[in-house]
C-alpha positions in Angstrom: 0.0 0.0 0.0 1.4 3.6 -0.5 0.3 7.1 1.1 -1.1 9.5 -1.7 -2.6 12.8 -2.6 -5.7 13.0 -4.5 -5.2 15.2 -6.9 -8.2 15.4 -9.5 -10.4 12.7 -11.3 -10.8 11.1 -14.6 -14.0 11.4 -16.6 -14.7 8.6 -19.3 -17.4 8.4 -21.0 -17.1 4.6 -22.1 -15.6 2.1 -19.7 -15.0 -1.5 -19.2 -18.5 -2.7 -17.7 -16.8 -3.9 -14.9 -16.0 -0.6 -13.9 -19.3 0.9 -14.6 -20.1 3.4 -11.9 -16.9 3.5 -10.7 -14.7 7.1 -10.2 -11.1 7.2 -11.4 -8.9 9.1 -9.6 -5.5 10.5 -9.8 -3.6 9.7 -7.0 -0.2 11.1 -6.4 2.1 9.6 -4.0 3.8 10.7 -0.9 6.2 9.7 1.5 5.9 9.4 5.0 6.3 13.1 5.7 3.8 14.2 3.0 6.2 15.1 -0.1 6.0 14.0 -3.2 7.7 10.5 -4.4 6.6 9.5 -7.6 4.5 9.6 -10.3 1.1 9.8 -10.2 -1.6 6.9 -10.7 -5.0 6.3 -11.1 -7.2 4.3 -8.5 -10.5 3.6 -8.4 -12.5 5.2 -5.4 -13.8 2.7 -2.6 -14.4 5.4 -0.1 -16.0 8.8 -1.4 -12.5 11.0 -1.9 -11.7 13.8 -2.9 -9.5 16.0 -4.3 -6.5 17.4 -1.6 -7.3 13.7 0.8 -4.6 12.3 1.7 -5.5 8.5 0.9 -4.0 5.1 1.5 -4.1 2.9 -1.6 -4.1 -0.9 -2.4 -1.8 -0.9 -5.5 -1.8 -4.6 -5.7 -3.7 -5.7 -8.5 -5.2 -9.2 -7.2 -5.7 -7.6 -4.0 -7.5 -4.3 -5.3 -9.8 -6.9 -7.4 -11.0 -8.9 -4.3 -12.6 -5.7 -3.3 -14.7 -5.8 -6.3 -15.3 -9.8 -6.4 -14.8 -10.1 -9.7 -11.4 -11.3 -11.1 -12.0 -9.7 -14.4 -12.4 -6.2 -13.3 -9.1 -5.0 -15.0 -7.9 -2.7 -11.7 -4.7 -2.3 -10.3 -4.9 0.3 -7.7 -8.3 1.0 -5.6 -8.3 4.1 -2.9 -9.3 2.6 0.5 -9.1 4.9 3.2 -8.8 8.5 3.3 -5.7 9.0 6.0 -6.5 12.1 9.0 -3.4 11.9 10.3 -0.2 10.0 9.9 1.7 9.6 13.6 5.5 8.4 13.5 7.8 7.1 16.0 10.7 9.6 16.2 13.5 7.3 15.0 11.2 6.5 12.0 10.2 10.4 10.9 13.7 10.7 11.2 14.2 8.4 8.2 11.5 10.1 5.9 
């Protein structure tokens, strides 16, 4: 799982019917103080996000398909908690 920033959405008009009704999001991720550190995904939205949440996100793909109980919804990364507040010990924000 990685820490990201929601960012903005993406808006399809056509989509794989598994993913119908689903929202797209772009995702970008952070490290464990909050910067930047990578490029950004998409992920489909399990938990009503927006853009500026910080989010936690299941970027495995057999694991982000579980959520959806269907092994031919073609996801790899699903949003599936929006994050309040990250608390580190002091060795470890050290580190980041």
């Amino acid at each position: 799982m990685i820490l990201g920033r929601v960012t903005g959405s993406v808006h399809a008009t056509v989509k794989n019917a598994h993913l119908h009704g689903a929202r797209i999001l772009v995702v970008k991720p952070l490290d464990l103080a909050g910067r930047p550190a990578g490029r950004p995904l998409l992920s489909i939205d399990r938990v009503d996000a927006g853009v500026g949440d910080t989010v936690l996100v299941c970027r495995e793909g057999g694991s982000a398909r579980l959520l959806f109980d269907d092994e031919m919804t073609p996801v790899q990364a699903v949003v599936v908690a929006v994050v309040d507040r990250v608390d580190l010990a002091p060795d470890l924000a050290e580190a980041s």
